[in-house]
C-alpha positions, 0 to 999 in steps of 0.5 A, a space after each residue: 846759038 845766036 848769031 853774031 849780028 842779032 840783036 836780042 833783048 838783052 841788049 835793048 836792056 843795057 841800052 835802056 839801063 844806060 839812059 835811065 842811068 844818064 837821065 837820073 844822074 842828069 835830074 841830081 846834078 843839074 841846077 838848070 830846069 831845061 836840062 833837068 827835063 832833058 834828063 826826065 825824057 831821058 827816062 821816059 824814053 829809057 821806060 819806052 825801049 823797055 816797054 818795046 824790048 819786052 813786046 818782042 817777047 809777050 806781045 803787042 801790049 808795051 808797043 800800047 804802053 809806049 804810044 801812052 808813054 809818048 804821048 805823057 812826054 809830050 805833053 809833060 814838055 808843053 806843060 813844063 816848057 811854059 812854066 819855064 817860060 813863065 818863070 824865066 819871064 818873073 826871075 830872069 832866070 831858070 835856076 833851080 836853087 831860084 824857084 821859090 815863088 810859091 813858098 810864103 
């Protein structure tokens, strides 16, 4: 019987699966880019505390996994703030409906 303060990994879970959640529900409603990001990190970090609750129980590989994990996240960031950046500067304005610069 566990105590009543431990924290197991059932509870990382939940947790994970609540911001997976937000962060899916924040990709298919917002129109706005910037929050649409927000949200997609949102996901990443809900993949990392997986990653971490399971290398509680199997080891040190998804503490691996989750540096690897950081480190797309950020760069993804870097990469998809300047092309907001570059469109914000084109169309004076980062609203999804809006990007249409590469169709003919």
């Amino acid at each position: 019987m566990e105590a009543l303060g431990q924290i197991s990994t059932l509870h990382y879970l939940v947790l994970a699966a609540a911001l997976f959640v937000l962060g899916v529900i924040g990709v298919l409603t917002r129109r706005n880019v910037v929050i649409i990001l927000m949200s997609i990190e949102l996901i990443l970090n809900a993949v990392n505390l997986n990653l971490l609750a399971f290398s509680r129980l199997y080891g040190l590989h998804g503490q691996v996994f989750s540096i690897f994990v950081i480190t797309d996240a950020a760069a993804e960031a870097a990469v998809g703030l300047g092309i907001i950046i570059a469109f914000f500067r084109n169309k004076e304005t980062v609203n999804v409906d809006e990007v249409d610069l590469m169709k003919w």
